[in-house]
Z-matrix of the N, CA and C atoms (Angstrom, degrees):
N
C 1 1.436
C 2 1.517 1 108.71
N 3 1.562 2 118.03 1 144.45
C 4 1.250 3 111.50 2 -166.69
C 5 1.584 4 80.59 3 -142.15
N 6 1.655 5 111.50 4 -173.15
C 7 1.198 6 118.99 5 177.65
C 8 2.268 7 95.09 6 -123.68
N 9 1.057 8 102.15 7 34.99
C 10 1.733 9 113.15 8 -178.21
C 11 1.273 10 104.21 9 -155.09
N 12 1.352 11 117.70 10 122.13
C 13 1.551 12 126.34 11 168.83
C 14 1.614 13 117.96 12 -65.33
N 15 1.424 14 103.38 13 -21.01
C 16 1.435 15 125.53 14 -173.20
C 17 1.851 16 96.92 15 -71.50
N 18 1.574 17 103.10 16 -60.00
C 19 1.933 18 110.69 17 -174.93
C 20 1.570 19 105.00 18 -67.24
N 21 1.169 20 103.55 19 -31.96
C 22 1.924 21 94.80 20 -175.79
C 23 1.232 22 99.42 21 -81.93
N 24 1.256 23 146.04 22 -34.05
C 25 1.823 24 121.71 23 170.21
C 26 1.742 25 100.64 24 -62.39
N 27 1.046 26 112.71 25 -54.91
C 28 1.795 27 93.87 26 173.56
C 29 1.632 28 133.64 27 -52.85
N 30 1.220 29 93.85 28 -33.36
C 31 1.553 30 105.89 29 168.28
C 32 1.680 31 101.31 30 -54.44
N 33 1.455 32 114.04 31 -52.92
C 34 1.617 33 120.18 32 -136.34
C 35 1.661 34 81.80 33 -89.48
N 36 1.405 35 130.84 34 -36.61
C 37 1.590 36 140.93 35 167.37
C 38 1.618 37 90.31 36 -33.26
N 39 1.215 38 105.78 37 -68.93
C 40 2.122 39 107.04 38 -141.37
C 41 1.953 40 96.03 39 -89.41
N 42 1.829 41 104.68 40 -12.84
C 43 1.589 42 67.71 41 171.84
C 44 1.752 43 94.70 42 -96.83
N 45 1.015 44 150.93 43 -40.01
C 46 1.649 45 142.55 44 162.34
C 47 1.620 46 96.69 45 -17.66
N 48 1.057 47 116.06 46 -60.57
C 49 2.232 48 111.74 47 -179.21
C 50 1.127 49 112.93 48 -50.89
N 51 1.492 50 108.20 49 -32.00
C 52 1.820 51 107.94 50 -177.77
C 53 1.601 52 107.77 51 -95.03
N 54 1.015 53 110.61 52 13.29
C 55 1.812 54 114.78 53 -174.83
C 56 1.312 55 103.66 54 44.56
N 57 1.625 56 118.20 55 54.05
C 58 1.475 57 115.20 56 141.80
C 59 1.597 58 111.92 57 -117.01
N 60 1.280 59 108.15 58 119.87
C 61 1.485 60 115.55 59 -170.88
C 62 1.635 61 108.04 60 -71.88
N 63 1.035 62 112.07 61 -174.61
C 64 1.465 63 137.21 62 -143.25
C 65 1.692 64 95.56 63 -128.37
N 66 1.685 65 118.28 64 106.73
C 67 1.497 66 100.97 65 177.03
C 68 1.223 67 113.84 66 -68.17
N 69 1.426 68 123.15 67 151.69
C 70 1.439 69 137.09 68 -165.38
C 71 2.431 70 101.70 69 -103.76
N 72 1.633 71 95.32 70 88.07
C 73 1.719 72 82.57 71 -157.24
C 74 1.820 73 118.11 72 -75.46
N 75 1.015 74 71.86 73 169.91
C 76 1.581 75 74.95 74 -168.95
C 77 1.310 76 123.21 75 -67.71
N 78 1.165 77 149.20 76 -171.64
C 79 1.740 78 147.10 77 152.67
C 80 0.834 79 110.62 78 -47.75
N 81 1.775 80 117.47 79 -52.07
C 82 1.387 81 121.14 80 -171.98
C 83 1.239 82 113.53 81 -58.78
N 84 1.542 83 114.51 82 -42.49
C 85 1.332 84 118.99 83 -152.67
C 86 1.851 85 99.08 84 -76.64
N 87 1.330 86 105.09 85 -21.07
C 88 2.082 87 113.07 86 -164.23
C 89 1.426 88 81.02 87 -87.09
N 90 1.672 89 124.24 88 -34.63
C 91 1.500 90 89.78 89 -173.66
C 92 1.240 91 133.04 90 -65.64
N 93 1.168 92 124.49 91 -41.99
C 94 1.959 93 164.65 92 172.10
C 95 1.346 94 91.46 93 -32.18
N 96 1.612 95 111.97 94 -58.87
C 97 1.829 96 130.59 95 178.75
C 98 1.223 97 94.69 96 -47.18
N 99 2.135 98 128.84 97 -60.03
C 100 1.382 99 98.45 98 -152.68
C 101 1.422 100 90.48 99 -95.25
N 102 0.904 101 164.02 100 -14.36
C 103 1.798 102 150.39 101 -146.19
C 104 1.454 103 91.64 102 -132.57
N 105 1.520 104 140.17 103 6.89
C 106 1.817 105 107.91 104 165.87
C 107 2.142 106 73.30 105 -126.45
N 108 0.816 107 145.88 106 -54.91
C 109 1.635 108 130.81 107 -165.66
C 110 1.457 109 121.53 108 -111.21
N 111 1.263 110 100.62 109 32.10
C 112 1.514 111 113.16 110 172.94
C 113 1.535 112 140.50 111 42.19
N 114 1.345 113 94.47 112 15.81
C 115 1.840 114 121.74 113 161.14
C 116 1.545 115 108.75 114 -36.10
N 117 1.337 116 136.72 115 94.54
C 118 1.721 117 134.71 116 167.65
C 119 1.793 118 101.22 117 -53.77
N 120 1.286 119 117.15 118 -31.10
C 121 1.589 120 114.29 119 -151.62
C 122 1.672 121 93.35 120 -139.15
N 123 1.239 122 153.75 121 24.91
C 124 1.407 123 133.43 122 157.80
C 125 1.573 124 113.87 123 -0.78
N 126 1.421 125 87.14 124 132.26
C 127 1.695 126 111.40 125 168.67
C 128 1.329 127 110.44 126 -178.62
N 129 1.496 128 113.71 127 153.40
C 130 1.483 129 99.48 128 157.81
C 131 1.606 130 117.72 129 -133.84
N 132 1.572 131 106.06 130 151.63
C 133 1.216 132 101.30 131 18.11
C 134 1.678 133 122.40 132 -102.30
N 135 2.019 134 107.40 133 -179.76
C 136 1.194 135 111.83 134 -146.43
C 137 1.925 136 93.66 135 -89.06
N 138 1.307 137 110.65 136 162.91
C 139 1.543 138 97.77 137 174.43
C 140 1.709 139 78.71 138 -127.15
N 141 1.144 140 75.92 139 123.79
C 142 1.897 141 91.15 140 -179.24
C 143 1.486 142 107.30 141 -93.04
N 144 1.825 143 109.51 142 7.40
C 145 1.591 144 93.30 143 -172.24
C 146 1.950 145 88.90 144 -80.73
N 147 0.854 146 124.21 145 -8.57
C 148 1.880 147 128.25 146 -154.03
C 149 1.549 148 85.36 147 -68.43
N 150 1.352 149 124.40 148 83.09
C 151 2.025 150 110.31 149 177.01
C 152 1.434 151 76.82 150 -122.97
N 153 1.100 152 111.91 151 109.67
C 154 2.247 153 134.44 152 152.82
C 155 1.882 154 92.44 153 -75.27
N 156 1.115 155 109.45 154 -20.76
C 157 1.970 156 93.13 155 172.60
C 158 1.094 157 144.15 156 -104.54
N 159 1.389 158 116.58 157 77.86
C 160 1.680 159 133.18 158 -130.95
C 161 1.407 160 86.82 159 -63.23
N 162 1.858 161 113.67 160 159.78
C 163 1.636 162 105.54 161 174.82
C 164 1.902 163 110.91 162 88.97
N 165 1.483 164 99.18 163 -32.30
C 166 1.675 165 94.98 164 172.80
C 167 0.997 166 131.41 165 -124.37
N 168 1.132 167 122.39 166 42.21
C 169 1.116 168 137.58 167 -135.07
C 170 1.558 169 82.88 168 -94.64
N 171 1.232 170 130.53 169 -48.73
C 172 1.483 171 131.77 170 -152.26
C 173 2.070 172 89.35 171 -81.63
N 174 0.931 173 104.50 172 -38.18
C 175 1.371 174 118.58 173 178.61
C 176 1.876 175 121.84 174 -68.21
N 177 1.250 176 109.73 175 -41.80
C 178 1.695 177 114.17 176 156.92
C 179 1.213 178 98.87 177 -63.16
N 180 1.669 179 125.93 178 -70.68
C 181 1.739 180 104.98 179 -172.31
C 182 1.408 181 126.46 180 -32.38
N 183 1.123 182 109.42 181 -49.46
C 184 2.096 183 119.22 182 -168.64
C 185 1.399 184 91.18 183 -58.69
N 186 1.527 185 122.57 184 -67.00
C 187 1.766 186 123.46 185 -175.41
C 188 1.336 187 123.36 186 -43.91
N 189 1.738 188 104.61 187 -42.97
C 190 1.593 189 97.71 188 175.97
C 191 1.264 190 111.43 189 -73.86
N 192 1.548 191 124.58 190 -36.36
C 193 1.346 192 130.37 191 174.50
C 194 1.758 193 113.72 192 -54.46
N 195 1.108 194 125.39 193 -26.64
C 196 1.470 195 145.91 194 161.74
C 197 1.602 196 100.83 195 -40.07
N 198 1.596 197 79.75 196 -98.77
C 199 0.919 198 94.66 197 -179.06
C 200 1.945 199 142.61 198 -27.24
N 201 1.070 200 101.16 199 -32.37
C 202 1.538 201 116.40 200 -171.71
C 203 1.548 202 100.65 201 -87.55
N 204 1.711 203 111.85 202 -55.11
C 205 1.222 204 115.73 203 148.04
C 206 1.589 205 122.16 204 -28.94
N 207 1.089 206 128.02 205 -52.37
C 208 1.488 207 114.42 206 177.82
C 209 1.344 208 121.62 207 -92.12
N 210 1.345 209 122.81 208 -10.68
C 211 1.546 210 115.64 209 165.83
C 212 1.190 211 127.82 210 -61.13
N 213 1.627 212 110.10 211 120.02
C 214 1.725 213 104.43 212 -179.55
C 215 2.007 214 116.58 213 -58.08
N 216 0.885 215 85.39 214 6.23
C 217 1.759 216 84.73 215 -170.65
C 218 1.732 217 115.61 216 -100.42
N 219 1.525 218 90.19 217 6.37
C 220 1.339 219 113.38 218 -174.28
C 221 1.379 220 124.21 219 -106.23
N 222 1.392 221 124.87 220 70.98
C 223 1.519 222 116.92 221 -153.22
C 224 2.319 223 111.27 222 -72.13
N 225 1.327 224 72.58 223 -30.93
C 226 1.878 225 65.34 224 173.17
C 227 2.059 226 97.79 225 -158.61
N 228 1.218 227 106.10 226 152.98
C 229 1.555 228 128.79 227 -151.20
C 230 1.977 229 102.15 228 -119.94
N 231 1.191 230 96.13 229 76.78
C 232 1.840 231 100.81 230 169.73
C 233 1.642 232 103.53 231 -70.16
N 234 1.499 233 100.20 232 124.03
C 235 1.726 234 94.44 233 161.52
C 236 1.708 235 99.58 234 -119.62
N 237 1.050 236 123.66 235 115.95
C 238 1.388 237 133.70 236 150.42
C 239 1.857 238 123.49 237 -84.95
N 240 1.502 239 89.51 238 113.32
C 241 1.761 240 95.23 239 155.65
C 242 1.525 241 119.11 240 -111.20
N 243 1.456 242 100.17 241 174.06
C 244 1.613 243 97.08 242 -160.78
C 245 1.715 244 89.36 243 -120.02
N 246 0.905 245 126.29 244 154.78
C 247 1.458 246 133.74 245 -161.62
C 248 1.491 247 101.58 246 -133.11
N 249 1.650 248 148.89 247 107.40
C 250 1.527 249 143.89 248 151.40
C 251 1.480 250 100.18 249 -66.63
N 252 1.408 251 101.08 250 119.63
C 253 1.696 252 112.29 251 151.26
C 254 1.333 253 110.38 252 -127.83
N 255 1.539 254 95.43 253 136.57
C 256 1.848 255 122.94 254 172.66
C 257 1.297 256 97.08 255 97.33
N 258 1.441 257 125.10 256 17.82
C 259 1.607 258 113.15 257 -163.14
C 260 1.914 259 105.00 258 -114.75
N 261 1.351 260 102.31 259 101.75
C 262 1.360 261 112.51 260 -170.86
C 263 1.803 262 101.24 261 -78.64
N 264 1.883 263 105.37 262 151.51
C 265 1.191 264 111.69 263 172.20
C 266 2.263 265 105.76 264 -76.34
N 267 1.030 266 93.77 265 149.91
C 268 1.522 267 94.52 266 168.73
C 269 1.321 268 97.57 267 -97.27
C-alpha cells in the first residue's frame, strides 16, 4: 500500500521481479476498503492516496491499513511513503 498509484505499480513491478506475488483480496477484504477507508476501486496493490473523504484522510489510511492488516489472504503488509527532499514551495 502506498499513498501514489504511480509507487504502488513500481512497488507491485519489483516485488513480481523478486517472485513475491501480490495477494489476490477477497470481497470481504475490497469491501472494508470501500465502506471503512473510502477506496471507490480496491486492488492491490492499494493506492491509499484515492481519499474522496476530505478531512479523513489520516483516518482512511489507519482503516485501509486495518483492514489489509486483518485479511487472512494477506500474508505480509508493505506500506511505502515517498518523501521530497530539497524541494522548495514557489
Amino acid at each position: 500500500m502506498t499513498l501514489s498509484g504511480g509507487y504502488a505499480v513500481v512497488i507491485g513491478d519489483l516485488m513480481a521481479g523478486a517472485g513475491l506475488p501480490l495477494a489476490e483480496l477477497s470481497a470481504a477484504t475490497k469491501a472494508r476498503l470501500t465502506e471503512e477507508a473510502g477506496q471507490p476501486h480496491p486492488a492491490n496493490p492499494v493506492d491509499a492516496g484515492v481519499r474522496p473523504n476530505a478531512g479523513r484522510e489520516v483516518d482512511d489510511l489507519i482503516a485501509a491499513l486495518t483492514a489489509l492488516h486483518d485479511a487472512p489472504e494477506v500474508g505480509a503488509l508493505y506500506y511505502g511513503e515517498m518523501v521530497y527532499l530539497g524541494m522548495e514551495a514557489s
